[in-house]
C-alpha positions in Angstrom: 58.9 117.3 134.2 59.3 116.0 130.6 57.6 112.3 129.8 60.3 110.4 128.5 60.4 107.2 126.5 63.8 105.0 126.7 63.5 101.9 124.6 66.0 99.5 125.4 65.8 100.4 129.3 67.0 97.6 131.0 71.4 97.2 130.1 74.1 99.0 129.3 73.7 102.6 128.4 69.6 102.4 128.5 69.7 101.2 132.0 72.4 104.0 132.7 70.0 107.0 130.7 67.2 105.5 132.5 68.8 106.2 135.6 70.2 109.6 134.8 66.7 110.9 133.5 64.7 109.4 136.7 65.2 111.7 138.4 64.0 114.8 136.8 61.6 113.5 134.4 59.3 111.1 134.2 60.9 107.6 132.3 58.5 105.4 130.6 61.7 102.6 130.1 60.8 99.3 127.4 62.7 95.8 127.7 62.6 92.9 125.6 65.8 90.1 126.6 66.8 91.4 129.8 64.7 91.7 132.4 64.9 95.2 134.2 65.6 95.5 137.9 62.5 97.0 138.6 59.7 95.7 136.3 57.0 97.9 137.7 59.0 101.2 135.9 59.5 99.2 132.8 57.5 97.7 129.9 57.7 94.4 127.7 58.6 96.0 123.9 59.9 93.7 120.8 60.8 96.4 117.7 60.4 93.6 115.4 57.0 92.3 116.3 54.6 93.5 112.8 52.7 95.6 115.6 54.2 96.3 119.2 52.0 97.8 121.7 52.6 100.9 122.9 49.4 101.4 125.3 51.5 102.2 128.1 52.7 105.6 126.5 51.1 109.1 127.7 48.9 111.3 125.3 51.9 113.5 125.5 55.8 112.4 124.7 59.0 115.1 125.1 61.9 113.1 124.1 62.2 109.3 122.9 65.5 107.8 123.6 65.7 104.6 120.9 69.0 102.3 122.7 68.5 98.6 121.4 71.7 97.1 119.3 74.2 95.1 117.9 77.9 94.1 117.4 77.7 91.8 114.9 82.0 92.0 113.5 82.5 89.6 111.0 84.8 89.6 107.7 83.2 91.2 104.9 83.8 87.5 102.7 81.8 85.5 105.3 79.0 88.1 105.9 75.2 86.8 105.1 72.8 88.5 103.5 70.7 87.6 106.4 73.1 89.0 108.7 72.9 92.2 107.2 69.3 92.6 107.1 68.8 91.7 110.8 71.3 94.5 112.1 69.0 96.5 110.1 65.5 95.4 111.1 66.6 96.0 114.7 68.9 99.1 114.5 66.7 100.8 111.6 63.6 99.6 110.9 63.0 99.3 114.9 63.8 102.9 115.5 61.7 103.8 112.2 58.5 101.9 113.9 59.3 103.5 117.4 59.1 107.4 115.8 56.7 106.7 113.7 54.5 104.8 116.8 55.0 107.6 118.9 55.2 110.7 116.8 51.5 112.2 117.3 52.5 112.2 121.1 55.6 113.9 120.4 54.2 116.1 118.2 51.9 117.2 121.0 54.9 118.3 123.2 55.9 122.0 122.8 59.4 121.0 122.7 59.8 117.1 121.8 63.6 115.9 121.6 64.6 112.2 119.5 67.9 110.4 120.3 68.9 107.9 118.2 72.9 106.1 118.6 75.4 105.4 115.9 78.9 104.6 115.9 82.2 105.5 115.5 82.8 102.7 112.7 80.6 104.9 110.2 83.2 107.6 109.9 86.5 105.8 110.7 86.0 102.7 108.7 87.4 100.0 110.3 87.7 96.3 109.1 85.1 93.8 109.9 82.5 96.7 110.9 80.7 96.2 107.8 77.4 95.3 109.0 77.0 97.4 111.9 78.8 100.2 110.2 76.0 100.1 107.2 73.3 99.9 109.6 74.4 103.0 111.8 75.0 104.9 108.3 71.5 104.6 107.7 71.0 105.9 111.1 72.4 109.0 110.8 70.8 109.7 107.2 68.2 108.9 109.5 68.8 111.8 111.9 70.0 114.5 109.5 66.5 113.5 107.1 64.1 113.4 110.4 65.8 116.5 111.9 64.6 118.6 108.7 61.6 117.0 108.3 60.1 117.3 112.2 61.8 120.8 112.7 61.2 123.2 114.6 58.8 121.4 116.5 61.0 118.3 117.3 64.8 118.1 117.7 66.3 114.7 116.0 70.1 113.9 117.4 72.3 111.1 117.1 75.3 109.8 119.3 78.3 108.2 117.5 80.1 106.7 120.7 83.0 104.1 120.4 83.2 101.0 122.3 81.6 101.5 125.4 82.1 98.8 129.2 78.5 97.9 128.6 77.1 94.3 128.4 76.5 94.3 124.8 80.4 94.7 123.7 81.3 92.2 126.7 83.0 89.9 124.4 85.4 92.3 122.9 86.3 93.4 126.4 86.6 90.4 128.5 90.1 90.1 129.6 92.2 92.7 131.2 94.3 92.4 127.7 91.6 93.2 125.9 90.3 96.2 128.1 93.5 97.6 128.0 94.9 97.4 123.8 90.9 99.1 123.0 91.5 102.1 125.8 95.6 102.5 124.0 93.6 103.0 121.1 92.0 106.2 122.1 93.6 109.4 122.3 92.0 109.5 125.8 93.7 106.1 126.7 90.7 105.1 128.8 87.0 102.9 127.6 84.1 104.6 127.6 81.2 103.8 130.2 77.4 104.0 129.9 77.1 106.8 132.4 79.9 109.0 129.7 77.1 108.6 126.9 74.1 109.1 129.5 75.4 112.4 130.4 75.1 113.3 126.5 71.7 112.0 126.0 70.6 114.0 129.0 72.0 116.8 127.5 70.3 116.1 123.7 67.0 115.5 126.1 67.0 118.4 128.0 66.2 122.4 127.3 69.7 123.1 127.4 70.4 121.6 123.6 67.4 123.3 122.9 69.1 124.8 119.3 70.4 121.7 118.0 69.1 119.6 116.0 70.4 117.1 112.9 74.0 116.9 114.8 76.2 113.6 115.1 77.8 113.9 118.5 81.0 111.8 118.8 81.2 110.5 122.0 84.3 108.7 121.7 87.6 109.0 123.7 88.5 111.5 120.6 89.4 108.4 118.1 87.3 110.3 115.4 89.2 113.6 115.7 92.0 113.6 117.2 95.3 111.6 116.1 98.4 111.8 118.6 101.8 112.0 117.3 
């Protein structure tokens, strides 16, 4: 049984990865806004305080799961400078602190996996996605950079879904209208859920990705590959 540390436990896909590793590992799960439906499991975490406390962790940590986000669309000509650096405090810097907090536990596991989460934008391009897109960028430089750096002792992966039914993209999926012109978009014609991305973390966690390591999977209803005719 690995010890497991999801940060970002408590919505959307963390809630559904928390779930989906309970049961064979051992889920140390963080929260911050939303308070989790068991708060005896979980633990109070802010990624942008200078110094967050991570007492609660084990001497020894297999696989960190780093979930907390944003959709922050807005055209390019009305973008802040402000708004650019707090996608990046919370998507970058907060997964930078995390690894870095936690890596002489990891580094104790014999096999220690990290997921991090990017997004389709990065590779498609798509208009308004310029702040998240740049943050998730870095993210993946991220992967590829730790990947080389921690290997072969840990395994750095990244997951590049597209829009996913969770809380946090709520406002771009509200209506039936809505739900229905983002899943025509996809070459799968359907939206992806929390428990399609768990399934790949658990995978990326587990001893049965145990050779990969730097990858970007695209979890995403084949809009990054795939173009119908």
């Amino acid at each position: 049984m690995k010890n497991i540390l999801v940060v970002g436990s408590s919505s959307g896909i963390g809630s559904s990865v928390t779930q989906s590793l309970s049961g064979s590992h051992t889920v140390y799960g963080t929260y911050y806004k939303t308070t989790p439906s068991d708060p005896t499991s979980s633990y109070y975490l802010n990624v942008l305080d200078d110094a967050p406390d991570f007492s609660f962790l084990p001497e020894t940590l297999d696989g960190l799961v780093y979930c907390p986000g944003a959709i922050n669309l807005k055209a390019f000509s009305r973008a802040k400078e402000e708004d650019f650096i707090a996608d990046y405090q919370l998507q970058v810097l907060g997964a930078v602190k995390v690894i870095q907090a936690c890596l002489p536990a990891l580094k104790r596991s014999e096999q220690a996996s990290i997921v991090l989460f990017s997004t389709v934008a990065v590779k498609m391009g798509f208009g308004f996605h310029s702040i998240v897109a740049s943050s998730k960028g870095a993210i993946e430089g991220l992967t590829t950079s730790l990947a080389a750096e921690f290997a072969p002792k840990i395994r750095v992966n990244c997951i590049a879904p597209s829009i996913t039914n969770t809380p946090l993209a709520s406002h771009l999926l509200n209506t039936s209208e809505k739900m229905d012109a983002s899943a025509q978009r996809h070459p799968l014609k359907k939206i992806g859920t929390p428990e399609d991305i768990a399934n790949a973390v658990a995978f990326l966690i587990g001893d049965h990705s145990q050779w990969m390591t730097g990858q970007v999977l695209h979890i995403d209803g084949g809009m990054s590959s795939v173009k119908l005719l």
